[in-house]
N, CA and C of each residue as an Amber inpcrd file, in Angstrom:
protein
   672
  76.0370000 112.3520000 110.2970000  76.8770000 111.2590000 110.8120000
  77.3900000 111.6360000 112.1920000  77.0660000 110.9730000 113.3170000
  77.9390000 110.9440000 114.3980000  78.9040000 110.6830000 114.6350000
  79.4350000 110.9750000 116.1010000  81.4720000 110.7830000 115.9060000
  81.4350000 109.1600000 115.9530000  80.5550000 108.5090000 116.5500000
  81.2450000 106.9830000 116.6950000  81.0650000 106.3320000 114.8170000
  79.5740000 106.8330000 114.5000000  79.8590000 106.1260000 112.8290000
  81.1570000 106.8720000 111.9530000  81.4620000 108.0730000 112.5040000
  82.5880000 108.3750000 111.5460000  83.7390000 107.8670000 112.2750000
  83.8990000 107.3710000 113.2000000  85.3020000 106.7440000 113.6590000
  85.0090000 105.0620000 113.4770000  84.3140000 104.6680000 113.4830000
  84.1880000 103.1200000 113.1590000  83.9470000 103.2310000 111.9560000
  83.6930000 103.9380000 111.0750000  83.6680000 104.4080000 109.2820000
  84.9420000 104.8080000 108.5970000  85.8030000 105.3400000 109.5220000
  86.6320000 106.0240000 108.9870000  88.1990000 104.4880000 108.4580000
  88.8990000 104.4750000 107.3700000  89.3830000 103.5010000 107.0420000
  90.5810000 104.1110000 106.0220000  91.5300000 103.6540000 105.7550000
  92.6720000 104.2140000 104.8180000  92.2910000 103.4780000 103.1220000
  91.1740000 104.5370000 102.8050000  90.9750000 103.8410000 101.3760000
  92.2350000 104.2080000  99.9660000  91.7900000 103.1540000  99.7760000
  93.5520000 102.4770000  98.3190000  92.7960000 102.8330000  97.1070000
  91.3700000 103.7520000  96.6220000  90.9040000 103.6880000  95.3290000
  89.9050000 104.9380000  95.3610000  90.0610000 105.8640000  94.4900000
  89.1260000 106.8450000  94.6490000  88.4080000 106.9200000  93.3370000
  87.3640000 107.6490000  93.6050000  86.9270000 107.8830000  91.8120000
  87.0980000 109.4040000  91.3460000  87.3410000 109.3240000  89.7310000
  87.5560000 110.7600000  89.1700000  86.2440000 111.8240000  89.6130000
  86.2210000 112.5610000  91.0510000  85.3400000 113.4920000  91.2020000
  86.1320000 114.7370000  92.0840000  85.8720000 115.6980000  91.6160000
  86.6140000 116.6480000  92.3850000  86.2450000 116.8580000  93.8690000
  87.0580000 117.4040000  94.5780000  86.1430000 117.6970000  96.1050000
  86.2480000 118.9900000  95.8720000  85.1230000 119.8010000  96.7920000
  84.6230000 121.0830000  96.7810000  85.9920000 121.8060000  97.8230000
  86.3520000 122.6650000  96.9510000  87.1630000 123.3360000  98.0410000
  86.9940000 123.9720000  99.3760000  86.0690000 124.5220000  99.1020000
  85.3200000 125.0160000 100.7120000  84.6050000 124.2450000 101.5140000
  84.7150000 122.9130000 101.2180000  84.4180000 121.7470000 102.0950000
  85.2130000 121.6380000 102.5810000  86.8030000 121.6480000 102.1540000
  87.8170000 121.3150000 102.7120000  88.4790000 122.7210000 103.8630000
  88.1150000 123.5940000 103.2310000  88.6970000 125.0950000 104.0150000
  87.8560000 124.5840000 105.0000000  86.3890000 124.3060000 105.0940000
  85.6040000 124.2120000 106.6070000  86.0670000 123.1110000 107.6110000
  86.6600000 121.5840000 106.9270000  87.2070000 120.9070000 107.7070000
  88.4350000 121.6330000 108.5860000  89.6030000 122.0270000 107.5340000
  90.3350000 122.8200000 108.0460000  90.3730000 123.4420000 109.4930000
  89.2440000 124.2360000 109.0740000  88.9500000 125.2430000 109.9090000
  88.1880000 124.3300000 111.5460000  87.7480000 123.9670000 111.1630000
  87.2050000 122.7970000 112.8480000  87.9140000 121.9910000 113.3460000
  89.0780000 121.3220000 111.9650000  90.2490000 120.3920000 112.7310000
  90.8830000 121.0080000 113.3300000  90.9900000 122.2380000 113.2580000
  92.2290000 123.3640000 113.8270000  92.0660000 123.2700000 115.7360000
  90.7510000 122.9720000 116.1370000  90.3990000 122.9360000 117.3730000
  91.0830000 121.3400000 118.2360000  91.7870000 120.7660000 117.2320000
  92.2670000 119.3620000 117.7550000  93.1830000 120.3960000 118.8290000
  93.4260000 118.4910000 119.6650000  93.9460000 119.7280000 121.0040000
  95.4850000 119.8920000 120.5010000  96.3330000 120.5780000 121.5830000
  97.8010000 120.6170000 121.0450000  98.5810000 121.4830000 122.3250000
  99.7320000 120.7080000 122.7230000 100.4100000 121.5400000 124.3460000
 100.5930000 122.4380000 124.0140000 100.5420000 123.3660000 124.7980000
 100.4160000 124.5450000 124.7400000  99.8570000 125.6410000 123.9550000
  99.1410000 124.6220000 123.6350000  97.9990000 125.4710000 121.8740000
  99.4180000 125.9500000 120.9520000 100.0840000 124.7460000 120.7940000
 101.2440000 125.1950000 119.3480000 100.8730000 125.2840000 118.1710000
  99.6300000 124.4840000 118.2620000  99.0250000 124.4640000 116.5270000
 100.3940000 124.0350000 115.5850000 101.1560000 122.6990000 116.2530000
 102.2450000 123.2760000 115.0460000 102.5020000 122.5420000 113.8020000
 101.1880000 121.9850000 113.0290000 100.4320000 121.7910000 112.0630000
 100.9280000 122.5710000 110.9090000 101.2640000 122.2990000 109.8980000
 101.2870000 123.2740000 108.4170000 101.1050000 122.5720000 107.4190000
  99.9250000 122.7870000 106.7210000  99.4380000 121.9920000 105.6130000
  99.0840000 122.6680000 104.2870000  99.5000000 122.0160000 102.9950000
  99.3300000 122.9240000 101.9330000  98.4070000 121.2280000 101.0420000
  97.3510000 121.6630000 100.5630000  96.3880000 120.6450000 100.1660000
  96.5560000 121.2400000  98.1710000  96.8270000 120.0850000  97.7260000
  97.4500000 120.0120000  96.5130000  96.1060000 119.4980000  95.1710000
  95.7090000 119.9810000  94.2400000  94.4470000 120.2750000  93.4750000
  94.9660000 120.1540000  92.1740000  94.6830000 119.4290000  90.6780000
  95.0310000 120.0540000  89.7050000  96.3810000 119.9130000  88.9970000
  96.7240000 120.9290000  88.4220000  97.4500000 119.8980000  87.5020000
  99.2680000 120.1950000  88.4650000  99.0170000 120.9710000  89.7890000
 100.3700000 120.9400000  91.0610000 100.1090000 119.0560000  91.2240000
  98.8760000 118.8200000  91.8610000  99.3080000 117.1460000  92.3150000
  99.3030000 116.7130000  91.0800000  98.7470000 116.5230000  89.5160000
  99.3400000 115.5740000  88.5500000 100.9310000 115.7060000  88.6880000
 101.4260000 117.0910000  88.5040000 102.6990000 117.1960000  88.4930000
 103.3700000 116.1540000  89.4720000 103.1090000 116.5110000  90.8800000
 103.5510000 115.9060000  91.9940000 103.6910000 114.1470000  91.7280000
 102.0560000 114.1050000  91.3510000 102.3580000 111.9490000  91.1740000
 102.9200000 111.8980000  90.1090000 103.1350000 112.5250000  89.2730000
 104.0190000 111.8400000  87.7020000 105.4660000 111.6790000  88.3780000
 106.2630000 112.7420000  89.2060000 107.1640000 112.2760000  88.9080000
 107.6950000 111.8490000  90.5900000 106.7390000 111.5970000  91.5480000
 107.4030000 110.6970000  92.3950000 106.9120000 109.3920000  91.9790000
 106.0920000 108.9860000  91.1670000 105.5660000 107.8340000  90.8630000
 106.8480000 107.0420000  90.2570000 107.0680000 107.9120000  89.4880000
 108.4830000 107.6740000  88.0890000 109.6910000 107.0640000  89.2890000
 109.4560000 107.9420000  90.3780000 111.1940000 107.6530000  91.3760000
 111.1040000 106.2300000  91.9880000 109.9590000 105.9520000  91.9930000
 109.3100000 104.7130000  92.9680000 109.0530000 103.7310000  92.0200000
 108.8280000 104.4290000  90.7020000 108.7300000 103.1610000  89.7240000
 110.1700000 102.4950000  89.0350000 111.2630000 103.7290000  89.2250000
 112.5370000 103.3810000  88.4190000 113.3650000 103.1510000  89.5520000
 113.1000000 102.9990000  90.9740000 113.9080000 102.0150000  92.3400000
 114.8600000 103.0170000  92.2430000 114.0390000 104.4280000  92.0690000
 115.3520000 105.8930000  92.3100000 115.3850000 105.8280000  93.9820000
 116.2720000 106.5880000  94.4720000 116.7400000 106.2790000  95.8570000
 116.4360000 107.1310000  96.9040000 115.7810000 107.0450000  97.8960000
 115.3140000 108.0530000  98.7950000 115.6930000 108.8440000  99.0520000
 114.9300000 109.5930000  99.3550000 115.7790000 111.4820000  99.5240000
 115.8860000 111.8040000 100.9190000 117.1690000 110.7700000 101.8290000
 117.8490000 110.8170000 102.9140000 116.3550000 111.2570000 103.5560000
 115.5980000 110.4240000 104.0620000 114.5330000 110.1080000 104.8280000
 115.2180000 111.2760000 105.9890000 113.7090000 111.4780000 106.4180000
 114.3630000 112.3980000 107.8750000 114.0910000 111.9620000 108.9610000
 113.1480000 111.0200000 108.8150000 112.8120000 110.1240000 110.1190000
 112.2340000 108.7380000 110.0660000 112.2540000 107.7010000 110.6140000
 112.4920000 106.5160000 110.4210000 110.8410000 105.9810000 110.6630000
 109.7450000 105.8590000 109.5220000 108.9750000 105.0490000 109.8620000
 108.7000000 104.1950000 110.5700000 109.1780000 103.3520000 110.9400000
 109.0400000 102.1790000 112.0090000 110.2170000 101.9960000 112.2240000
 110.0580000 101.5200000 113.3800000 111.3580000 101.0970000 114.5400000
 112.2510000  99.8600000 113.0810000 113.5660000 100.1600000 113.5590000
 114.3830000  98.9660000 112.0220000 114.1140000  97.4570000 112.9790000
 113.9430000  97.2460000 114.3700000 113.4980000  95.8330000 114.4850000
 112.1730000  95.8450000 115.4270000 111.2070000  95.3270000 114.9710000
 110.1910000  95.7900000 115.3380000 110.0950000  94.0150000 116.1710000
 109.4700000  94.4900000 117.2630000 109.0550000  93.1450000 118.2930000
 107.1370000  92.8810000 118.2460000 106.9060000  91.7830000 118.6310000
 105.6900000  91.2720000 118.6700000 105.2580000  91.8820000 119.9460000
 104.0600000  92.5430000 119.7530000 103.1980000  92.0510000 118.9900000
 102.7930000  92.9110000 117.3510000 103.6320000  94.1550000 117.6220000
 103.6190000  95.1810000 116.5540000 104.0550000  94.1020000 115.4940000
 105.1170000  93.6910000 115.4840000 105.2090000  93.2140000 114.0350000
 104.2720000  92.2460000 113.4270000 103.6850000  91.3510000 113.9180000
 102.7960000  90.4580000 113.4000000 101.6050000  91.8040000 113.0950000
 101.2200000  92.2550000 113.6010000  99.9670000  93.5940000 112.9770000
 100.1470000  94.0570000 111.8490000 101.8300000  94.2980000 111.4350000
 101.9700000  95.4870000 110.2660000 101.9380000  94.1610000 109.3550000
 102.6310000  92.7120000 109.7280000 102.4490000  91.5130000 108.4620000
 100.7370000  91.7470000 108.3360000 100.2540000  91.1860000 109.2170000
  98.6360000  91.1280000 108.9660000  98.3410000  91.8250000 108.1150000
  98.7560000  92.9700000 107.8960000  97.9130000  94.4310000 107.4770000
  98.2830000  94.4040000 106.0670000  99.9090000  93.9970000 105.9880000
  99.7240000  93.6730000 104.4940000  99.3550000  92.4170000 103.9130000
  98.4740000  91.5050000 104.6300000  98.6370000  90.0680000 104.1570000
  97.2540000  89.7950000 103.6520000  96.5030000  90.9760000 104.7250000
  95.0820000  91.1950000 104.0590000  94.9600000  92.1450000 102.7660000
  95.6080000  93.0930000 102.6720000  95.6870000  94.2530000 101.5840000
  96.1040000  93.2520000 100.4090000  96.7100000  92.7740000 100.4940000
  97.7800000  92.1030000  99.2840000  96.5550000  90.3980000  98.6000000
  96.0020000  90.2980000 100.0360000  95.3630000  88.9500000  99.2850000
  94.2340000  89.4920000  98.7640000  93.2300000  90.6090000  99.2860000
  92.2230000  91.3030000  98.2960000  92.5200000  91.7580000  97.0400000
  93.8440000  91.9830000  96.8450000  94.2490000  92.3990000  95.5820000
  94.4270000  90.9180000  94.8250000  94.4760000  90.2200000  95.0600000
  95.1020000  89.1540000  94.6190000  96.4320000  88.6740000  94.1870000
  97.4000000  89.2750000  95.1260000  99.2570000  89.7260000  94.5150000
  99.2780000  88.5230000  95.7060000 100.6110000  87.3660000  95.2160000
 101.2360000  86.4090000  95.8930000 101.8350000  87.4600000  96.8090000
 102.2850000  86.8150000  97.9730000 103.4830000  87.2650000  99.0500000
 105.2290000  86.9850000  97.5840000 104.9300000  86.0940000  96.8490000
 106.3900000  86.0040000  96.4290000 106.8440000  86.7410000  95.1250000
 105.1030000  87.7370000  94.9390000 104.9400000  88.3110000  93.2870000
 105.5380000  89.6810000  93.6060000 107.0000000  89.6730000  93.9680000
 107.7390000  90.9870000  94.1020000 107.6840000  92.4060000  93.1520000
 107.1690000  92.2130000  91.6470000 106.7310000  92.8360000  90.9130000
 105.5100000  93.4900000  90.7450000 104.1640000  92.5500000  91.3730000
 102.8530000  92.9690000  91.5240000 103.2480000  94.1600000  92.5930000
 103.6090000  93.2890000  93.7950000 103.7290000  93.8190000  94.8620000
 104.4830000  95.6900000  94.8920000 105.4170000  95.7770000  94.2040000
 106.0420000  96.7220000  93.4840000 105.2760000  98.0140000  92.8260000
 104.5270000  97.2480000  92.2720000 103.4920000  98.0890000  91.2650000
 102.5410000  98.8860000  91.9750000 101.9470000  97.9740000  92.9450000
 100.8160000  98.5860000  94.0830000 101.8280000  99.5110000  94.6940000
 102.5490000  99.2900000  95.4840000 103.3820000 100.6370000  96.0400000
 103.0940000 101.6100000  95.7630000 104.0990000 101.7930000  94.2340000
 103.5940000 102.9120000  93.3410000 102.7810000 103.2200000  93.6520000
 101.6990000 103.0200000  93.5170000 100.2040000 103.9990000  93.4610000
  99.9950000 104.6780000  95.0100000 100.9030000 104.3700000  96.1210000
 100.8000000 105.3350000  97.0900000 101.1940000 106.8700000  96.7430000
 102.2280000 106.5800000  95.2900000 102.7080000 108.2480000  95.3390000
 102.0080000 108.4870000  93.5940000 100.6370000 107.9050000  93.8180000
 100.0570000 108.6140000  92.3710000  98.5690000 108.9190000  93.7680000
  98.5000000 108.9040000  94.6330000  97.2350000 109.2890000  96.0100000
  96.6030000 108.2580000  95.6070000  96.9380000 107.3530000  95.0750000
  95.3370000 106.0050000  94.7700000  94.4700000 106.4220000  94.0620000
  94.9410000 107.7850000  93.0190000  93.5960000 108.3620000  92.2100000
  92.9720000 109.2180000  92.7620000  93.2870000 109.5570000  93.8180000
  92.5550000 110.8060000  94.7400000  92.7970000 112.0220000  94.2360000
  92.0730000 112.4450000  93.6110000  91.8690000 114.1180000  93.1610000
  92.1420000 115.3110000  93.6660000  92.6280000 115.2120000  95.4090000
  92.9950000 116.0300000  96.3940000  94.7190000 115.5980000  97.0070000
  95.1520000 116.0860000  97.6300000  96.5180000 115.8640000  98.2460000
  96.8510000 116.5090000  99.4430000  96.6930000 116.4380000 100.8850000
  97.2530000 117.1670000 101.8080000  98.2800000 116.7920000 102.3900000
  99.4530000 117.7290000 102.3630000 100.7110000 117.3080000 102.8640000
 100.8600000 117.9330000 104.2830000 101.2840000 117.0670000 105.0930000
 101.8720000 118.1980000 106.6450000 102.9300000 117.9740000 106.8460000
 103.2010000 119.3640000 106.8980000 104.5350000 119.7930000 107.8860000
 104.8000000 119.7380000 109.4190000 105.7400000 120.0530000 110.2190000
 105.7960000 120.1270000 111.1020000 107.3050000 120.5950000 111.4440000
 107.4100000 121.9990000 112.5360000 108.5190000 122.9600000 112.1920000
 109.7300000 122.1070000 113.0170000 111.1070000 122.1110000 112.4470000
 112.1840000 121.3080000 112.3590000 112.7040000 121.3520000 113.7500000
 111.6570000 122.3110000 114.5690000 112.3480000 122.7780000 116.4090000
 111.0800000 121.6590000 116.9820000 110.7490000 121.1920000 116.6720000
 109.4230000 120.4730000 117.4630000 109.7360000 119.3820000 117.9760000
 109.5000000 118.3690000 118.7140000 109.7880000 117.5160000 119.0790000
 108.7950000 116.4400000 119.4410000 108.8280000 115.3400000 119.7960000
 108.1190000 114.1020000 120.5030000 106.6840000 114.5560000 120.2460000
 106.4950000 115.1260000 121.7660000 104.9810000 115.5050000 122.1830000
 104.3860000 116.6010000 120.8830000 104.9220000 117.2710000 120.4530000
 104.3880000 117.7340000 118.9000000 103.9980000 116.9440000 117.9580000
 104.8540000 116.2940000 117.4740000 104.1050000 115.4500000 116.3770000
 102.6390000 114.5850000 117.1100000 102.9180000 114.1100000 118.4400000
 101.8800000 113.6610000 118.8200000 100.2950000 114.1250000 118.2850000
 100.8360000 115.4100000 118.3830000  99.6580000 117.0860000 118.1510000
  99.1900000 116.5600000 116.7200000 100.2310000 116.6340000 116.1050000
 100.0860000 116.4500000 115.0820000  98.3930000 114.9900000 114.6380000
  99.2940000 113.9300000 115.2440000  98.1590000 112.6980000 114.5300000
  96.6860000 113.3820000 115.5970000  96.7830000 113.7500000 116.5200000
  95.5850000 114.1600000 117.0390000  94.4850000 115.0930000 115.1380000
  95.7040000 116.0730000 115.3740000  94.8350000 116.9080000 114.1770000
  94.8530000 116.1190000 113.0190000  95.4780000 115.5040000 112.5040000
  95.3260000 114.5230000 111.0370000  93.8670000 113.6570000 111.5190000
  93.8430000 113.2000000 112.1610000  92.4150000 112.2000000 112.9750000
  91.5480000 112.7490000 112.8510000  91.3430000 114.5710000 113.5290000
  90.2020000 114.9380000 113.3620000  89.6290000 115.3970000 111.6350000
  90.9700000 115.9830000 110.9220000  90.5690000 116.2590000 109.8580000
  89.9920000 114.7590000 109.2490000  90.4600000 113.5470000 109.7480000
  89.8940000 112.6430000 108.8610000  88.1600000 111.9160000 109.1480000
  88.0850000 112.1860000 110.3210000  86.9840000 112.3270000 110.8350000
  85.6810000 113.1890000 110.1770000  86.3490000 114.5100000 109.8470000
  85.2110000 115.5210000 109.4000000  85.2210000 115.3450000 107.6260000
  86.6080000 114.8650000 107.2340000  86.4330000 114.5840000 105.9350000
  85.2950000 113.2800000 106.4030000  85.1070000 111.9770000 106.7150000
  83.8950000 111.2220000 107.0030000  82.2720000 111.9640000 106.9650000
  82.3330000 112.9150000 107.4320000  80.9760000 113.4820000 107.8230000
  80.5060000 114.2270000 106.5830000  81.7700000 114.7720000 105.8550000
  81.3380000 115.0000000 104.5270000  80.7800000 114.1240000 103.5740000
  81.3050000 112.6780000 103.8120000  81.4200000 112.0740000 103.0330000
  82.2950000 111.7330000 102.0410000  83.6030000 111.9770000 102.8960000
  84.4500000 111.9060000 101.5400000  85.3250000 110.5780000 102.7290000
  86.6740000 110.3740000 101.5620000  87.3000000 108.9720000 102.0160000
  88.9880000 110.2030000 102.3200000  89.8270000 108.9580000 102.6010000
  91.2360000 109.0870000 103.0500000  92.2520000 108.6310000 103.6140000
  93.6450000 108.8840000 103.1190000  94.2060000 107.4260000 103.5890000
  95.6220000 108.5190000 103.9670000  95.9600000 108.0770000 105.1180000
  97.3700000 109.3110000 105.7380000  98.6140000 108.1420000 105.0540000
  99.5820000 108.9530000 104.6400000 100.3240000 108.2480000 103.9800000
 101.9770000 108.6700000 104.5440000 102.8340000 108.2370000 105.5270000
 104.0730000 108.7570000 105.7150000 105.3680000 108.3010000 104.4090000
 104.5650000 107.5420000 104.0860000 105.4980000 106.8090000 102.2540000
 106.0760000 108.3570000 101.6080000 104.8780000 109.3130000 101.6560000
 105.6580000 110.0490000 101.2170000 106.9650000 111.0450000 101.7880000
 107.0950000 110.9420000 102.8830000 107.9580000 111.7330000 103.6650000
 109.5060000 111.0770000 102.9280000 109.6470000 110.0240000 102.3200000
 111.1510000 109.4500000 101.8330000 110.9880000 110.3200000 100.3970000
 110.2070000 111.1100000  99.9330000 110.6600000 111.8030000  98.3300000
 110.4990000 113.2990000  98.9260000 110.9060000 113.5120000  99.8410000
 110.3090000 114.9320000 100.7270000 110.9100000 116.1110000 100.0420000
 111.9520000 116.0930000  99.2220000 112.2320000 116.9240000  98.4530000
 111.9540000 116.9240000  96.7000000 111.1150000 116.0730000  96.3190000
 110.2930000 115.6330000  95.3420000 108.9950000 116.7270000  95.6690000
 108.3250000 116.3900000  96.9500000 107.0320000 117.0570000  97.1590000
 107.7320000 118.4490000  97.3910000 108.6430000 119.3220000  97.9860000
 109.4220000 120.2960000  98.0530000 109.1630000 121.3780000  96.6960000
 109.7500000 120.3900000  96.0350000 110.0790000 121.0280000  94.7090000
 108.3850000 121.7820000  94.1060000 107.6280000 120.7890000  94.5620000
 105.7240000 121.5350000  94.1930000 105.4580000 122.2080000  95.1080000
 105.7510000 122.1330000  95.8470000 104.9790000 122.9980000  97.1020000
 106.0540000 124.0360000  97.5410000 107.3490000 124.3270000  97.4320000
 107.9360000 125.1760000  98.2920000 108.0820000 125.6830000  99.5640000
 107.8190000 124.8100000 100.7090000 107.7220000 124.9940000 101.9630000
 108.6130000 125.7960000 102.3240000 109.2540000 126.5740000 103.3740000
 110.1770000 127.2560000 103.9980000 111.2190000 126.0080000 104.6760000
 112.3590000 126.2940000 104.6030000 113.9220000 125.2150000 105.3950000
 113.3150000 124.7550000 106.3470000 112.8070000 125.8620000 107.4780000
 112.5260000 125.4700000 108.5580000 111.6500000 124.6010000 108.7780000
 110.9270000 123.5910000 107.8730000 109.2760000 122.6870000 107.5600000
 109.4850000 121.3730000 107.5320000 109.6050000 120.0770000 108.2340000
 109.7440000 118.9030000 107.7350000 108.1780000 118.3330000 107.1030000
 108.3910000 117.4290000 105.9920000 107.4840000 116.8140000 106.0050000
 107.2360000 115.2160000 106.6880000 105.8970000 115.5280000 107.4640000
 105.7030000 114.5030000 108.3230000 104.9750000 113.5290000 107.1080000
 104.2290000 114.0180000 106.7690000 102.8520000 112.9650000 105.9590000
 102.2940000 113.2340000 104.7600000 101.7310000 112.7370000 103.4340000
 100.5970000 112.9710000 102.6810000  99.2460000 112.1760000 103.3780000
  98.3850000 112.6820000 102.7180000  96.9170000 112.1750000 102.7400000
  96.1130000 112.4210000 101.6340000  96.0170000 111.0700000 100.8100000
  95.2640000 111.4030000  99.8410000  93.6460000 111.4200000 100.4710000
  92.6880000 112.2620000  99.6320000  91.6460000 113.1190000  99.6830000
  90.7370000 112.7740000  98.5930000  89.6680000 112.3240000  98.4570000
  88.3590000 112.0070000  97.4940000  87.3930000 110.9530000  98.1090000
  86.6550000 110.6080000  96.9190000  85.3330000 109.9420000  97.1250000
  86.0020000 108.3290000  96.8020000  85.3270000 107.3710000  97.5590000
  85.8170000 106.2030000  97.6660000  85.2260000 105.4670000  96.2410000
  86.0810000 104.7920000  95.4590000  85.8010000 104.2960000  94.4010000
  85.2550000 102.4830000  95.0720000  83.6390000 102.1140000  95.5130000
  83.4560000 100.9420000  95.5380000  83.9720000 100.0340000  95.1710000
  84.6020000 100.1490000  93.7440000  84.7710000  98.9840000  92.7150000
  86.4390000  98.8510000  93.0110000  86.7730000  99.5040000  93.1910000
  88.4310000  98.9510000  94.2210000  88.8790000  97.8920000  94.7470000
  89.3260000  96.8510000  94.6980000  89.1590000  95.9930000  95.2630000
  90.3940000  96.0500000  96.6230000  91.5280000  96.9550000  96.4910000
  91.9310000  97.2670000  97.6220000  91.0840000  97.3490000  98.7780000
  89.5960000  98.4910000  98.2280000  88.8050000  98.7200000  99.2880000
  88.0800000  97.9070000 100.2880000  88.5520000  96.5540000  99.6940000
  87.6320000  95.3950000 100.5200000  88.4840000  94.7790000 101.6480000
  89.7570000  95.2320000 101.7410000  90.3300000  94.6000000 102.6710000
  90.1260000  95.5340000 103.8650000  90.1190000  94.6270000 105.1610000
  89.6890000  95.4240000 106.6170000  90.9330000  94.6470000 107.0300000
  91.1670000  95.8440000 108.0630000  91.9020000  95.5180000 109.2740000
  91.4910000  95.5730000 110.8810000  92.0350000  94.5950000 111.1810000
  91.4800000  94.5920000 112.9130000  91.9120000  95.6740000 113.6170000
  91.1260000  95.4440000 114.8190000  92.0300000  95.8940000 116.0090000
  92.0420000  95.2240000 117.1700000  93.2590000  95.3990000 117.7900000
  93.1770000  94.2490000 119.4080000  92.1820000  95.0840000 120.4410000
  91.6260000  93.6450000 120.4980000  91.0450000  93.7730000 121.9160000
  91.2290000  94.4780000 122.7060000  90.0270000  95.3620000 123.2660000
  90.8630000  96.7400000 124.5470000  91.3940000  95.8700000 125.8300000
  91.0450000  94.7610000 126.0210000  91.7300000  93.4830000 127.1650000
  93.4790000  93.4970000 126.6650000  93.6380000  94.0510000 125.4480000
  95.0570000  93.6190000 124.8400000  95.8600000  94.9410000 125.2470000
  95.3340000  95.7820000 125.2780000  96.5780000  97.4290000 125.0880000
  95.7890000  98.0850000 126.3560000  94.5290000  97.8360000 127.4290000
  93.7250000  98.6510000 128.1140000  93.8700000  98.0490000 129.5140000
  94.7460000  98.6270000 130.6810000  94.3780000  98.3280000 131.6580000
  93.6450000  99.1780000 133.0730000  92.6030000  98.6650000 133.5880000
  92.0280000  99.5410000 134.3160000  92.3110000  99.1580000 135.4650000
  92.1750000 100.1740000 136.2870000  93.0730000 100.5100000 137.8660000
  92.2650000 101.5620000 138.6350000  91.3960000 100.5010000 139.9590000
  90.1790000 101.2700000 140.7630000  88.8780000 100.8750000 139.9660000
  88.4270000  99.9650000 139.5630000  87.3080000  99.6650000 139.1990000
  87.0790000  98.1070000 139.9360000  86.0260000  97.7730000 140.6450000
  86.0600000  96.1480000 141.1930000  85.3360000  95.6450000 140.1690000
């Protein structure tokens, strides 16, 4: 697979099937995403990839917190802006308006709607789990580092053939995932990413999302 079919391939899949991934598939991604770029070569990336019956543990009981409307664990950083302006906000409606109508859940079925959530903190069935950190002195242009290296790992997971979906949902139970993994004080968690083989028969999996026009976000300067 080349980089353009694995970047026009690459997609946040909602359904995996029961197959394990090879661990040393994943140590080799690892190991090549590590070359994503980063200022000053900080590398300041820390990821612990979760296997077995650590992630059953992990989705049983953030699933349970998300299923019983238990209360976030003082978020450490704010997913999206609290008032988001157009044209961003009409994108993130879109995004769920397509997800939600492939599933077949009304906009007013607050309970369906509810239920699907959930399954962000069971990985969508994904058999793998990678969580990243990122150290609590870092700032702006770091995390930047950061989605650079999440991209490439998702990229080379593509070339394997495997699927993946980056998930910041989990960063609000961050001391839920804590409690399995034991990170050091000094570690925020930025992200999960669930990890496996794409289950076809998903019907999450059928929903696509656009992207704007490079005429929309691209302007060029010195070209006649």
């Amino acid at each position: 697979m080349d980089i353009r079919e694995a970047v026009e391939s690459r997609r946040s899949v909602r359904g995996f099937l029961d197959r394990a991934v090879d661990l040393q598939v994943l140590r080799e991604v690892l190991r090549i995403a590590a070359r994503a770029p980063s200022g000053g070569n900080l590398q300041p990336w820390r990821v612990y990839l979760l296997a077995g019956e650590p992630l059953a543990r992990l989705k049983k009981q953030a699933a349970e917190l998300a299923r019983t409307g238990a209360p976030v664990e003082d978020p450490e950083y704010a997913i999206y802006p609290p008032d988001l302006t157009s044209p961003y906000r009409e994108r993130r409606s879109e995004t769920g308006r397509r997800l939600y109508g492939a599933l077949g859940i009304s906009r007013h079925d607050r309970a369906a709607r509810k239920r699907w959530f959930t399954r962000n903190y069971e990985l969508f069935g994904a058999p793998a789990g990678l969580f990243c950190y990122v150290d609590r002195q870092m700032g702006a242009a770091q995390w930047a580092d950061l989605g650079m290296f999440l991209q490439t790992v998702m990229l080379l997971l593509r070339r394997e053939g495997l699927a993946s979906c980056p998930q910041e949902a989990w960063s609000v139970y961050h001391r839920t995932v804590a409690e399995v993994i034991g990170p050091p004080p000094e570690l925020m968690l930025f992200c999960g990413m669930a990890i496996g083989y794409e289950d076809p028969a998903e019907p999450a999996n059928a929903a696509r999302t656009g992207r704007a026009p490079v005429e929309e976000f691209a302007t060029f300067i010195g070209w006649e």
